[in-house]
mmCIF file of the N, C-alpha and C atoms, coordinates in Angstrom:
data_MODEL
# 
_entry.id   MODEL 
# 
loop_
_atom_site.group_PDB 
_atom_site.id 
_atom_site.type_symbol 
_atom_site.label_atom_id 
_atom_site.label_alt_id 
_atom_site.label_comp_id 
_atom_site.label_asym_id 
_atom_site.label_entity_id 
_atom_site.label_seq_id 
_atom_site.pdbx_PDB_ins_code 
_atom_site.Cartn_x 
_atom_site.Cartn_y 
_atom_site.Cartn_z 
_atom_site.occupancy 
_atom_site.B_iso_or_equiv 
_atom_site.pdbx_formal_charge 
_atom_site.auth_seq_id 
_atom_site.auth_comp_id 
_atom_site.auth_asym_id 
_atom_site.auth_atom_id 
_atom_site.pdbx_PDB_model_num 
ATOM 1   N N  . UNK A 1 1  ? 199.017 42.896 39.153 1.00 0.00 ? 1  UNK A N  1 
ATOM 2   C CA . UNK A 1 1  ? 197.871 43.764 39.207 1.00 0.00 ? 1  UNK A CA 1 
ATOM 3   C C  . UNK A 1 1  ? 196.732 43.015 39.905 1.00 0.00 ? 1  UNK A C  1 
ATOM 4   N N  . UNK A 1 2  ? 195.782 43.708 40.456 1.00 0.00 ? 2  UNK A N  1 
ATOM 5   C CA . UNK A 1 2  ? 194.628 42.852 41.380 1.00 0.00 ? 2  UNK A CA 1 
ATOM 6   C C  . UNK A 1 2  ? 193.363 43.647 40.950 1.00 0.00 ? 2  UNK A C  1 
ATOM 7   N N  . UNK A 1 3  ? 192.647 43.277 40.468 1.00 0.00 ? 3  UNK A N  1 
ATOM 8   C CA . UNK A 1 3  ? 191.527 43.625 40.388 1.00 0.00 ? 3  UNK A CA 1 
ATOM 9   C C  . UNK A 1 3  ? 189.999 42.982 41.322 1.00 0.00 ? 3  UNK A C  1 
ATOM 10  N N  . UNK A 1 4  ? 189.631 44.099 41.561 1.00 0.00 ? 4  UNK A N  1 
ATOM 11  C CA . UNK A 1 4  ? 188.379 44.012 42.950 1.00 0.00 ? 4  UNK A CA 1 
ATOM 12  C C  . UNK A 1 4  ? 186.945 44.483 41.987 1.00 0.00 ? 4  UNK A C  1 
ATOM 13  N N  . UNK A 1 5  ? 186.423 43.891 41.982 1.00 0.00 ? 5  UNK A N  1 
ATOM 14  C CA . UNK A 1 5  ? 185.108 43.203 41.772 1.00 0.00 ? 5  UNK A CA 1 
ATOM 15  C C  . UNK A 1 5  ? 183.755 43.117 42.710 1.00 0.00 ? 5  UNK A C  1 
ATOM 16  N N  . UNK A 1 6  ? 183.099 44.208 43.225 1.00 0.00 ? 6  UNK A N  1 
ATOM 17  C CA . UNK A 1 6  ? 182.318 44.207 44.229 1.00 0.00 ? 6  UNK A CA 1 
ATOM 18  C C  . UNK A 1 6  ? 181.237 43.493 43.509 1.00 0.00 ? 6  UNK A C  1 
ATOM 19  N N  . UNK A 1 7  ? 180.730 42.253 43.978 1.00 0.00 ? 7  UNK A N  1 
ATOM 20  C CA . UNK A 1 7  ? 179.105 41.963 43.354 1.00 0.00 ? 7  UNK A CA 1 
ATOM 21  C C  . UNK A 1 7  ? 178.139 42.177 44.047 1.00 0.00 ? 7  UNK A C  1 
ATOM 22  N N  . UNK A 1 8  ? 178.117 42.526 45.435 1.00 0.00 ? 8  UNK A N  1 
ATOM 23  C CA . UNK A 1 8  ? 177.183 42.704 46.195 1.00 0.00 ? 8  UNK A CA 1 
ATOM 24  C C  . UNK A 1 8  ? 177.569 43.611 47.779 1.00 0.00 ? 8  UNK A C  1 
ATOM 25  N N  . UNK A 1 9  ? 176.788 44.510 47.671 1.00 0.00 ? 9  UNK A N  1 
ATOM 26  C CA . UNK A 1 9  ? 176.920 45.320 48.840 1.00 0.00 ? 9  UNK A CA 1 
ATOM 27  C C  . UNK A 1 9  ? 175.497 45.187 49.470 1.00 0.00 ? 9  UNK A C  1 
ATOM 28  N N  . UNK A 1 10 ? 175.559 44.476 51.099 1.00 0.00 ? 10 UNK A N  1 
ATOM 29  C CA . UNK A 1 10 ? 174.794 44.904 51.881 1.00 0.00 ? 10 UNK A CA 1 
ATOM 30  C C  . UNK A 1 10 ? 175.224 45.758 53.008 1.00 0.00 ? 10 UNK A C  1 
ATOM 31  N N  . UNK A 1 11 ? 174.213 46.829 53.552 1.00 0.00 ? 11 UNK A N  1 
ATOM 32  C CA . UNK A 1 11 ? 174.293 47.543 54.133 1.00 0.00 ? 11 UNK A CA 1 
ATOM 33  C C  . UNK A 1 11 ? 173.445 47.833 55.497 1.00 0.00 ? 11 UNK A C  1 
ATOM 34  N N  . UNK A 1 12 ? 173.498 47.908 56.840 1.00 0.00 ? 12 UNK A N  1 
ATOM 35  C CA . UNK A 1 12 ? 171.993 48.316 57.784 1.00 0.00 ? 12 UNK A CA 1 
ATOM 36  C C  . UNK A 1 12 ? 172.859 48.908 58.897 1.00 0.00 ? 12 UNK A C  1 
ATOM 37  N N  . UNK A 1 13 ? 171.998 49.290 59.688 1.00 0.00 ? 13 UNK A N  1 
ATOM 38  C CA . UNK A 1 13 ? 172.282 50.670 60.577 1.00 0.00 ? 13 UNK A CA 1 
ATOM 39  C C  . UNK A 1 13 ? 173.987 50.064 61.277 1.00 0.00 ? 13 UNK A C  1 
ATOM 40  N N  . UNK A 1 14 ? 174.172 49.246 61.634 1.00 0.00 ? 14 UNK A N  1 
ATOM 41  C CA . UNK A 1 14 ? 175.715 49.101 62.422 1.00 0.00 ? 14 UNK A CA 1 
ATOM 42  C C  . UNK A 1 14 ? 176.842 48.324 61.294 1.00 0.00 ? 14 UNK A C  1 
ATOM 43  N N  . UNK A 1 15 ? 176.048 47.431 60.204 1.00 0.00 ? 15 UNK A N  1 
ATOM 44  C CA . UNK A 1 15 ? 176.985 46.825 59.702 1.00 0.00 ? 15 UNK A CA 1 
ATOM 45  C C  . UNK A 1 15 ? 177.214 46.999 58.051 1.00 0.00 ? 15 UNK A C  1 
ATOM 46  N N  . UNK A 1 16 ? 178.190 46.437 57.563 1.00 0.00 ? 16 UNK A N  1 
ATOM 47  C CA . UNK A 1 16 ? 178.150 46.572 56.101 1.00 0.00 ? 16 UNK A CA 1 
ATOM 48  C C  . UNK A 1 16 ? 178.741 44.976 55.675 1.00 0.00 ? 16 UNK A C  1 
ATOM 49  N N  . UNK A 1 17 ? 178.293 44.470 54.551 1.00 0.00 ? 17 UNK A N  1 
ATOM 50  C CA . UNK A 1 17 ? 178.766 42.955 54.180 1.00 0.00 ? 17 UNK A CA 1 
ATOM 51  C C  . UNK A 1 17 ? 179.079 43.248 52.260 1.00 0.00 ? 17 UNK A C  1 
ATOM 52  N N  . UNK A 1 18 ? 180.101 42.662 52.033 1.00 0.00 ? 18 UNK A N  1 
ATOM 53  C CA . UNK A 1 18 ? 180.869 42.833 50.970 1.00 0.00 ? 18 UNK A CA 1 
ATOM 54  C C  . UNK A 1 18 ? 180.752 41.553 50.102 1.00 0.00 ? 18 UNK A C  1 
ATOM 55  N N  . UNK A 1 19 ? 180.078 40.937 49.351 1.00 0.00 ? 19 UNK A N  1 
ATOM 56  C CA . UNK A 1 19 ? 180.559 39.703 48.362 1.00 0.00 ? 19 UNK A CA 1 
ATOM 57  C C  . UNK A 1 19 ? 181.465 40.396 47.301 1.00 0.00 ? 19 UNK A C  1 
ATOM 58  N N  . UNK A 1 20 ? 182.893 39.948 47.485 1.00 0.00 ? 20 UNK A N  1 
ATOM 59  C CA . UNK A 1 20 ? 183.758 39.998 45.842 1.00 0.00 ? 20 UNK A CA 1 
ATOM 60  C C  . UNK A 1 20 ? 184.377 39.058 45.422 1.00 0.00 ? 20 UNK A C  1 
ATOM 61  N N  . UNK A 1 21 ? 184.963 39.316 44.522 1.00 0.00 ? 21 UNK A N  1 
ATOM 62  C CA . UNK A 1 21 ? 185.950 38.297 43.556 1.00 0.00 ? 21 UNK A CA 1 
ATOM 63  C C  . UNK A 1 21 ? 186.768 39.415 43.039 1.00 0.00 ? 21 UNK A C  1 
ATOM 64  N N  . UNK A 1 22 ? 188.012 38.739 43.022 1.00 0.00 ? 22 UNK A N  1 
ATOM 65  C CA . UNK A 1 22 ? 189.098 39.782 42.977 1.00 0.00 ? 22 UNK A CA 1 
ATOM 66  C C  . UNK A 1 22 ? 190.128 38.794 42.191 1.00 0.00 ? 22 UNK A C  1 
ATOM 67  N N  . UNK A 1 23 ? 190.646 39.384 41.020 1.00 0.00 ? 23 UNK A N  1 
ATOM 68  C CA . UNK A 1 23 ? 191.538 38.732 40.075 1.00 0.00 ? 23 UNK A CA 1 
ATOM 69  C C  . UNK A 1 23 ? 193.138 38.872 40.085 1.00 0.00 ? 23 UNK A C  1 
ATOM 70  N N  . UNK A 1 24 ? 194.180 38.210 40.420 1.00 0.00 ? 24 UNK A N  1 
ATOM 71  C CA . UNK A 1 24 ? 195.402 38.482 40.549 1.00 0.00 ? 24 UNK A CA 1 
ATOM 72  C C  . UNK A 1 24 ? 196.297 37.351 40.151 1.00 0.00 ? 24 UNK A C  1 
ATOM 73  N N  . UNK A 1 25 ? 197.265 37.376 40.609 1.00 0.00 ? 25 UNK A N  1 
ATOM 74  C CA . UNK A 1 25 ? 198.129 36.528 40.120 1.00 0.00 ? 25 UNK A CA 1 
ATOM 75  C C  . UNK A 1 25 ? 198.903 35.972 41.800 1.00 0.00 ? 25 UNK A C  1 
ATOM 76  N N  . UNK A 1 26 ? 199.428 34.507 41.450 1.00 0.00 ? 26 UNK A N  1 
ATOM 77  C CA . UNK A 1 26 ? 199.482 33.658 42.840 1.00 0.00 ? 26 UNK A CA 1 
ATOM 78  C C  . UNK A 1 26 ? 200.708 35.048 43.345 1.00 0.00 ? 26 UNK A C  1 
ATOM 79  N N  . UNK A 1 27 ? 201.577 35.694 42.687 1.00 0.00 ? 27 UNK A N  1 
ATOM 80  C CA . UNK A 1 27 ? 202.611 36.321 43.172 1.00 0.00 ? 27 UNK A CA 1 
ATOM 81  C C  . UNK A 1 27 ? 201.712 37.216 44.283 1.00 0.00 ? 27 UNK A C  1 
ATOM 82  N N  . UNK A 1 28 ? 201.072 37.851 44.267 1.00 0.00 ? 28 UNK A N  1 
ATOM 83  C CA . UNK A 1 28 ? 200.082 38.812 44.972 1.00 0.00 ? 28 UNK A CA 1 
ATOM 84  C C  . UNK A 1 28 ? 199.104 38.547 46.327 1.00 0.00 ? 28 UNK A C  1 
ATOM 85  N N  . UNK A 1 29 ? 199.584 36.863 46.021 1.00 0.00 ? 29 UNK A N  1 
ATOM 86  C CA . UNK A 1 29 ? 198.219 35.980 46.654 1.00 0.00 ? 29 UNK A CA 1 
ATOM 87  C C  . UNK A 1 29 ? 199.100 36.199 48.341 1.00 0.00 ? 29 UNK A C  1 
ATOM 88  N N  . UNK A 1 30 ? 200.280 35.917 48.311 1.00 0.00 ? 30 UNK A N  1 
ATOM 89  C CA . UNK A 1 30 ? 200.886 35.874 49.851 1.00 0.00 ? 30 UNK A CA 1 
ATOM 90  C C  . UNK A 1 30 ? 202.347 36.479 49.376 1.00 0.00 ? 30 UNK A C  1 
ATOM 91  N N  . UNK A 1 31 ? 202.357 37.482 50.297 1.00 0.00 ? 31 UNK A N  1 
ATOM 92  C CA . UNK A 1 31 ? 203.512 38.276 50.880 1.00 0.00 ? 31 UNK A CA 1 
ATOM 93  C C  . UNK A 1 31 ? 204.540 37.135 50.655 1.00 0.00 ? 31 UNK A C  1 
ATOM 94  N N  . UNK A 1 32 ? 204.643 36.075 51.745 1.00 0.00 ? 32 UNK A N  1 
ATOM 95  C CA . UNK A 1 32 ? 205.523 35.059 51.702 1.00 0.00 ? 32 UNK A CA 1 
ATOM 96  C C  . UNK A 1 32 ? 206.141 34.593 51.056 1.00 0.00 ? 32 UNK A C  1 
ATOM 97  N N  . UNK A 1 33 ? 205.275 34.428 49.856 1.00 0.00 ? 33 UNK A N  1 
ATOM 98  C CA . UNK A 1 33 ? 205.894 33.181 48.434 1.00 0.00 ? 33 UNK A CA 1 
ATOM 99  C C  . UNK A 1 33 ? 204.744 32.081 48.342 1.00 0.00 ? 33 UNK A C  1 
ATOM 100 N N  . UNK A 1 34 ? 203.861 31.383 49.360 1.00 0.00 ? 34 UNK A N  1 
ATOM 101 C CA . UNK A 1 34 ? 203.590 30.375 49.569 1.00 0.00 ? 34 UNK A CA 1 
ATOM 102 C C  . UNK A 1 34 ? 202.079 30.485 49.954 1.00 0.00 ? 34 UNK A C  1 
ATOM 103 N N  . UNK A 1 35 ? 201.019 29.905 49.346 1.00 0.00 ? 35 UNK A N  1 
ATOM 104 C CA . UNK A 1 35 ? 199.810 29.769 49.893 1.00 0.00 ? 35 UNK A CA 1 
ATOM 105 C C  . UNK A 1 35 ? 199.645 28.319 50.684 1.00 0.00 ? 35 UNK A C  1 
ATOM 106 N N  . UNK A 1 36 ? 199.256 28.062 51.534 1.00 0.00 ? 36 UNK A N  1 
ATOM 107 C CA . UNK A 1 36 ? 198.853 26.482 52.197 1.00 0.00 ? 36 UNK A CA 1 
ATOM 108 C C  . UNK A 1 36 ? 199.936 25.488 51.754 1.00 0.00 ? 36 UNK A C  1 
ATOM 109 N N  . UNK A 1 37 ? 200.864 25.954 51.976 1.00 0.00 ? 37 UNK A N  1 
ATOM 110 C CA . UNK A 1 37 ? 202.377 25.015 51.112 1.00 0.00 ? 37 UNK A CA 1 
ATOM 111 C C  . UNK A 1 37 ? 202.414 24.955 49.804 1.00 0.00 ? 37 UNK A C  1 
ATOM 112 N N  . UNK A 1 38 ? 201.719 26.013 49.013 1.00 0.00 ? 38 UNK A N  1 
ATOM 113 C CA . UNK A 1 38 ? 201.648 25.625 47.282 1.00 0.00 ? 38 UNK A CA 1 
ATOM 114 C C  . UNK A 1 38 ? 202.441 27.034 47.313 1.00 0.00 ? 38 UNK A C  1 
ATOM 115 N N  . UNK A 1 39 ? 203.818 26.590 46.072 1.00 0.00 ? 39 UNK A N  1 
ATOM 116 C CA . UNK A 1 39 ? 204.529 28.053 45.868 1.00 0.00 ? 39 UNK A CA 1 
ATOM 117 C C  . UNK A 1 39 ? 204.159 28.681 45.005 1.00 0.00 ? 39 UNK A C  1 
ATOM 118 N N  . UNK A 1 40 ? 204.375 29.999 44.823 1.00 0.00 ? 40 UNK A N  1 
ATOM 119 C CA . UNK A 1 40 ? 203.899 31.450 44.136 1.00 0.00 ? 40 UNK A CA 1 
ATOM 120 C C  . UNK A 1 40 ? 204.405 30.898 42.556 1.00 0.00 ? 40 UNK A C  1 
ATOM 121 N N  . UNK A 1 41 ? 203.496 30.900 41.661 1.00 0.00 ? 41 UNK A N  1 
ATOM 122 C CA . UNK A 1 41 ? 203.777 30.069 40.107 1.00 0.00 ? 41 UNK A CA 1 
ATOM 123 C C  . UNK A 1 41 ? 203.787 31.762 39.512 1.00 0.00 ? 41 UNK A C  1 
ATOM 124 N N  . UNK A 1 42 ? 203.124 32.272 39.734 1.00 0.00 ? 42 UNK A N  1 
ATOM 125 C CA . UNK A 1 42 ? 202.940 33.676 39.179 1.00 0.00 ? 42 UNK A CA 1 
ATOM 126 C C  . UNK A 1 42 ? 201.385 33.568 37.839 1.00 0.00 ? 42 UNK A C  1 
ATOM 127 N N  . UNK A 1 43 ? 200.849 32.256 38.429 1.00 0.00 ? 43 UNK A N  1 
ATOM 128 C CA . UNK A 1 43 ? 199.374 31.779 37.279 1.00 0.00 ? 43 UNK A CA 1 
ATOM 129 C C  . UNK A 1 43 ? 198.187 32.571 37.890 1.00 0.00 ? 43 UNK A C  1 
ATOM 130 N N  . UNK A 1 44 ? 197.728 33.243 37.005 1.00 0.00 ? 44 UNK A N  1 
ATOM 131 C CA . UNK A 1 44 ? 196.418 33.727 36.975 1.00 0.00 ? 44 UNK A CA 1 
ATOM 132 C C  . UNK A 1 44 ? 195.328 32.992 38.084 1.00 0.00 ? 44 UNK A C  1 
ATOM 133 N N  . UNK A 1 45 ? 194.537 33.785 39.139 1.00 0.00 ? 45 UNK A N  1 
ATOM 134 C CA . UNK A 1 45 ? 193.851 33.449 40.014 1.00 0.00 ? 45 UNK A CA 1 
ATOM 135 C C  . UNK A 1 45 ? 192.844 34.365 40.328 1.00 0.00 ? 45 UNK A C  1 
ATOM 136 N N  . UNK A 1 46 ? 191.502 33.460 40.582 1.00 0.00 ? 46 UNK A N  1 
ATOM 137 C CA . UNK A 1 46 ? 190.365 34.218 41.043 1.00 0.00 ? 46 UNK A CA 1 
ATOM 138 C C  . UNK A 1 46 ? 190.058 34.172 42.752 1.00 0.00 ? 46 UNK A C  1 
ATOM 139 N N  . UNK A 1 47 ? 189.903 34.993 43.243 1.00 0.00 ? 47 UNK A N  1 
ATOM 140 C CA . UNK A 1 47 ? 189.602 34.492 44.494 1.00 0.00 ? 47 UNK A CA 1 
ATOM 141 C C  . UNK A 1 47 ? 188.119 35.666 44.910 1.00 0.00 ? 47 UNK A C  1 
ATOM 142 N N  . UNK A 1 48 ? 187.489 34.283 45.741 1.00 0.00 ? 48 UNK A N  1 
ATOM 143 C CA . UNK A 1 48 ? 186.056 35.089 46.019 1.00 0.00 ? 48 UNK A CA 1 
ATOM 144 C C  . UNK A 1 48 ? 186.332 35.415 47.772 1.00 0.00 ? 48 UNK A C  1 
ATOM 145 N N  . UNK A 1 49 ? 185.470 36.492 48.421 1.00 0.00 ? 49 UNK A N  1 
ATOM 146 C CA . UNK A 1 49 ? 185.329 36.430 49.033 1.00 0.00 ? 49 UNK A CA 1 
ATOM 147 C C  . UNK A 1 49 ? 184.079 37.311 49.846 1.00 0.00 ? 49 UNK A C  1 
ATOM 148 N N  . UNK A 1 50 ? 183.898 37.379 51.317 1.00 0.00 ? 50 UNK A N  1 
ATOM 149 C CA . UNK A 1 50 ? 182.995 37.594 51.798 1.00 0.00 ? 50 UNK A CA 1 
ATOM 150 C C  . UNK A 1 50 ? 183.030 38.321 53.086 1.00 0.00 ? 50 UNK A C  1 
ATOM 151 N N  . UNK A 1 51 ? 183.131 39.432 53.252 1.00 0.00 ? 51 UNK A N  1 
ATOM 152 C CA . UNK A 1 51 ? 183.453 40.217 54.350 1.00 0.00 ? 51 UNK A CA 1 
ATOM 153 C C  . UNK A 1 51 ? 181.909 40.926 54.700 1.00 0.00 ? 51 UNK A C  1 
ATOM 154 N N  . UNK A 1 52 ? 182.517 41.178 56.429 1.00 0.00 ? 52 UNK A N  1 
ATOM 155 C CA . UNK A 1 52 ? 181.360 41.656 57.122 1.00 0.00 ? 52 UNK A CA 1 
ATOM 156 C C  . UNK A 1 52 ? 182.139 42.816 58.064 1.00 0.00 ? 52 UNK A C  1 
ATOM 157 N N  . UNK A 1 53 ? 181.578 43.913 57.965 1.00 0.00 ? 53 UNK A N  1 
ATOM 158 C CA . UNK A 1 53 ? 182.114 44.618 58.697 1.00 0.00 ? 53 UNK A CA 1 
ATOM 159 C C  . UNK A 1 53 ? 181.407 45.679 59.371 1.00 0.00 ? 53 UNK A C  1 
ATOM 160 N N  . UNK A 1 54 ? 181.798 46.149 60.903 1.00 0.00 ? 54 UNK A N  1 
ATOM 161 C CA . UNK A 1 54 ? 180.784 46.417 61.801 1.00 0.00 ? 54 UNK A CA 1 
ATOM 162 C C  . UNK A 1 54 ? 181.146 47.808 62.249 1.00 0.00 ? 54 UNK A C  1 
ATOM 163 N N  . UNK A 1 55 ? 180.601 48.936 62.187 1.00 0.00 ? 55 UNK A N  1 
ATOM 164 C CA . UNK A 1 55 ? 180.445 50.006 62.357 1.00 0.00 ? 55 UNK A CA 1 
ATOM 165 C C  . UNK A 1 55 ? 180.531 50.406 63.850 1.00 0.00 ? 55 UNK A C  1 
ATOM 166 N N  . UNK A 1 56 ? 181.193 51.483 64.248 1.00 0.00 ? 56 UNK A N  1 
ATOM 167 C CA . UNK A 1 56 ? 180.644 52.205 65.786 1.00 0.00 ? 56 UNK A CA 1 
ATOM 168 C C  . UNK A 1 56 ? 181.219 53.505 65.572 1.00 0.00 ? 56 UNK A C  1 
ATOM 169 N N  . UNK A 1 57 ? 180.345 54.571 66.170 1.00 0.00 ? 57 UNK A N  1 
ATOM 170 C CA . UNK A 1 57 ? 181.146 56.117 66.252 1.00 0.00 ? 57 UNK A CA 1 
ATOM 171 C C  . UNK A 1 57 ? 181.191 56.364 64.431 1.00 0.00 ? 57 UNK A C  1 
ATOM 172 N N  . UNK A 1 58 ? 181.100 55.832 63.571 1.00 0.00 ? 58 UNK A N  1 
ATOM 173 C CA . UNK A 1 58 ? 181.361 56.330 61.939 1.00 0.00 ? 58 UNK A CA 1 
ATOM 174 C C  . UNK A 1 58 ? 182.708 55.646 61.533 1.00 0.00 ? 58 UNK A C  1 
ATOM 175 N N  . UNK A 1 59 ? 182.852 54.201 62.238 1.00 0.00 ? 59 UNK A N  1 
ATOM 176 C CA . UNK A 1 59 ? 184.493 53.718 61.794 1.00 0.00 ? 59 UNK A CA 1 
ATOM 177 C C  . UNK A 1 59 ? 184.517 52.437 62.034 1.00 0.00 ? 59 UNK A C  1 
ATOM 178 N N  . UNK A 1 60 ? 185.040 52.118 61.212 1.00 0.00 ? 60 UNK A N  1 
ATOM 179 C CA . UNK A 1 60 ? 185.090 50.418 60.955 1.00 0.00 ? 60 UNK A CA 1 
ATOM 180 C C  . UNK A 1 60 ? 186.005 49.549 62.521 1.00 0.00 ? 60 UNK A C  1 
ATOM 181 N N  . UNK A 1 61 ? 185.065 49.149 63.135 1.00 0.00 ? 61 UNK A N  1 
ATOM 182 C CA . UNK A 1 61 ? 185.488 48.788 64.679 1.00 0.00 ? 61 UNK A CA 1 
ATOM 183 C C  . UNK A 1 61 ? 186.211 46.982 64.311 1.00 0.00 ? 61 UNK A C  1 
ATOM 184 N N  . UNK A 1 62 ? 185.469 46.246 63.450 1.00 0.00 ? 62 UNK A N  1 
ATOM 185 C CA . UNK A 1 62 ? 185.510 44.802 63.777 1.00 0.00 ? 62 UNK A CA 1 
ATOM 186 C C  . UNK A 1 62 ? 185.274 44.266 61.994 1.00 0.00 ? 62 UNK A C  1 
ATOM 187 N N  . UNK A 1 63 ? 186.553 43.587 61.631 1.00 0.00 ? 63 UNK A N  1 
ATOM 188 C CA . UNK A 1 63 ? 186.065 42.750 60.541 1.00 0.00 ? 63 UNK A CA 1 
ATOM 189 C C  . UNK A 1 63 ? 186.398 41.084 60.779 1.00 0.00 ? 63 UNK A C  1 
ATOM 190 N N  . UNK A 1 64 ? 185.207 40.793 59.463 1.00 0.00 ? 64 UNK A N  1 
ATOM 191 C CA . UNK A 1 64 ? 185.046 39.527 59.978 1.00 0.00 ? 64 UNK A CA 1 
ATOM 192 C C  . UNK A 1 64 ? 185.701 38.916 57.904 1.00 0.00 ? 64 UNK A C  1 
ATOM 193 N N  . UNK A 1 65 ? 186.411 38.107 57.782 1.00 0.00 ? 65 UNK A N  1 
ATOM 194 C CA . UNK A 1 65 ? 186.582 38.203 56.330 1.00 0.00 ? 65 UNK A CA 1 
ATOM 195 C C  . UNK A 1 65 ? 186.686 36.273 55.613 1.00 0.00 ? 65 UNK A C  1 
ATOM 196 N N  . UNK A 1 66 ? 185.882 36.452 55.018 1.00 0.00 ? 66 UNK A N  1 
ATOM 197 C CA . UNK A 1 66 ? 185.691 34.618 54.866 1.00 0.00 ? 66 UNK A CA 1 
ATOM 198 C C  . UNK A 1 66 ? 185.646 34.232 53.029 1.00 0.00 ? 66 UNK A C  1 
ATOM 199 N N  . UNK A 1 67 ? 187.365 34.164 52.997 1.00 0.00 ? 67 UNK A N  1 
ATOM 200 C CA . UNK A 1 67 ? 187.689 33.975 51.166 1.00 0.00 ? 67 UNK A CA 1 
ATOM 201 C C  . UNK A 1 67 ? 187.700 32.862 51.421 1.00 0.00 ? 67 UNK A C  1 
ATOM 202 N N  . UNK A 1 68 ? 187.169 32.230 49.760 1.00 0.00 ? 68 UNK A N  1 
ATOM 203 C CA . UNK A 1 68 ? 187.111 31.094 49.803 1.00 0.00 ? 68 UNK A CA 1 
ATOM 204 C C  . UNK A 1 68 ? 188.575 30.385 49.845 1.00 0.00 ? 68 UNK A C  1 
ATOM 205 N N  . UNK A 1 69 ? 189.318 30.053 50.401 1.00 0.00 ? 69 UNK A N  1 
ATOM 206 C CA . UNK A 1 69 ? 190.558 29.155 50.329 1.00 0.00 ? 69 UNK A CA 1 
ATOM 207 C C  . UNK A 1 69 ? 190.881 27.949 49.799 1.00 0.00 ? 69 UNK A C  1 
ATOM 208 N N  . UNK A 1 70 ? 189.555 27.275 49.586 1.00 0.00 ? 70 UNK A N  1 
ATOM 209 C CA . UNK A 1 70 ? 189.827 25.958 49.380 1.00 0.00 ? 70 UNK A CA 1 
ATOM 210 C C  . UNK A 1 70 ? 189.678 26.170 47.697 1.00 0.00 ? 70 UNK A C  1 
ATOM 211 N N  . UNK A 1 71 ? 188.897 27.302 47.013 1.00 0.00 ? 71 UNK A N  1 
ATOM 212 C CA . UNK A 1 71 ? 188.553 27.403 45.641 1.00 0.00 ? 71 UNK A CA 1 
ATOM 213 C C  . UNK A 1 71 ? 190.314 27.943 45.468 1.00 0.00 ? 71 UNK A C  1 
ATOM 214 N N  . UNK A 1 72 ? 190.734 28.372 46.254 1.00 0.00 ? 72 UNK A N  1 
ATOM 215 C CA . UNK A 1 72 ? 192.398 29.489 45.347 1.00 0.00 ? 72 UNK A CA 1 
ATOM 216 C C  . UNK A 1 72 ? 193.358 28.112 45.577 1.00 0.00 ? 72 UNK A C  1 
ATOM 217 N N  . UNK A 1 73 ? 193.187 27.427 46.780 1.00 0.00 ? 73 UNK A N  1 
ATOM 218 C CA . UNK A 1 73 ? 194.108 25.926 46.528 1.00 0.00 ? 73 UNK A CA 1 
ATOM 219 C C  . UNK A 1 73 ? 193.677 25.612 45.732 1.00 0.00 ? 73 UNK A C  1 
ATOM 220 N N  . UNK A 1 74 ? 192.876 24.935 44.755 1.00 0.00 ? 74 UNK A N  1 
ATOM 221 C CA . UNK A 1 74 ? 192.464 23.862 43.618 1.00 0.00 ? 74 UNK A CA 1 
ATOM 222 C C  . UNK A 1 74 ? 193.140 24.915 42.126 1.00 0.00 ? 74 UNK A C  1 
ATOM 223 N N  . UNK A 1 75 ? 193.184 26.130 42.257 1.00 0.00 ? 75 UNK A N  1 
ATOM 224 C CA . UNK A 1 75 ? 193.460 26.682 41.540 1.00 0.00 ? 75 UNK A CA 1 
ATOM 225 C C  . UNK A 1 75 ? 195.260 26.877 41.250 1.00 0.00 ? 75 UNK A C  1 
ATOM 226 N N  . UNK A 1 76 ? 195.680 26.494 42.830 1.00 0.00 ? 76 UNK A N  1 
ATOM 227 C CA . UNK A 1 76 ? 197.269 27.078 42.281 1.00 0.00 ? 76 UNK A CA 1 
ATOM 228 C C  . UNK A 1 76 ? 198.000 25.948 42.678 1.00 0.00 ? 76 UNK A C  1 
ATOM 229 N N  . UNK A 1 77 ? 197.377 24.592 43.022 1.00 0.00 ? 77 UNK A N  1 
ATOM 230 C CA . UNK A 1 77 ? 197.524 23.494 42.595 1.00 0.00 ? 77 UNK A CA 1 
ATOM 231 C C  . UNK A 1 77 ? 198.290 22.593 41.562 1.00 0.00 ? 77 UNK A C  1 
ATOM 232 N N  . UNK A 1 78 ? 199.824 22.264 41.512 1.00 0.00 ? 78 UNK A N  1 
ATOM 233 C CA . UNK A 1 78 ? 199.713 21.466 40.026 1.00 0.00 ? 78 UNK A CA 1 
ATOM 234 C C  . UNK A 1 78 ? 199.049 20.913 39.206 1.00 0.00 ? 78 UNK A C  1 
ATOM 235 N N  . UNK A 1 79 ? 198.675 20.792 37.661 1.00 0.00 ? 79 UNK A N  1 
ATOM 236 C CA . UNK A 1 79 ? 198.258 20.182 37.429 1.00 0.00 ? 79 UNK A CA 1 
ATOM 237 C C  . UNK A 1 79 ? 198.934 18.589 37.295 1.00 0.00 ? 79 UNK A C  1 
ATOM 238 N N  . UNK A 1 80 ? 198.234 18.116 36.920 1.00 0.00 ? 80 UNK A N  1 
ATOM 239 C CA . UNK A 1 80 ? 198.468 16.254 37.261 1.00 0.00 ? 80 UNK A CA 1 
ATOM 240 C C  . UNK A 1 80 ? 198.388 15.796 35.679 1.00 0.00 ? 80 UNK A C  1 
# 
C-alpha cells in the first residue's frame, strides 16, 4: 500500500510545485527488486519528495521531480 501525503502545494500562473512524503514499503519502492543496489526487504519506508510541474494549453507539459534518495538509502540499508 502507498500512501501520499501532500504537505505543501504551491501554485502561479504556468507552474505548480508539490512537497510530499509518501509511505510504502521497499517492495513498491522499484519495479525491479532493487533500489541503488539495496534489495527489496519488504521494510516499511518514508520517502519525501519535491516536484515541480509546468503548465501550457491546461496540461501538464514538463516535470521536474527531486525525492530525496539518499534519505530512502539510509533507510533500506542493513542494519549493522
Amino acid at each position: 500500500m502507498l500512501i501520499f501525503l501532500v504537505n505543501q502545494l504551491v501554485v502561479s500562473d504556468s507552474c505548480f510545485q508539490i512537497e510530499d512524503k509518501k509511505n510504502s514499503t521497499s517492495d513498491l519502492v522499484s519495479a525491479k527488486g532493487s533500489f541503488n543496489g539495496l534489495d527489496s526487504t519488504g521494510k516499511k519506508v518514508t520517502i519525501y519528495e519535491t516536484s515541480i510541474y509546468r503548465i501550457a494549453n491546461g496540461k501538464i507539459v514538463e516535470q521536474w521531480g527531486f525525492p530525496d534518495a539518499l534519505g530512502l538509502s539510509h533507510q533500506l540499508e542493513p542494519k549493522k
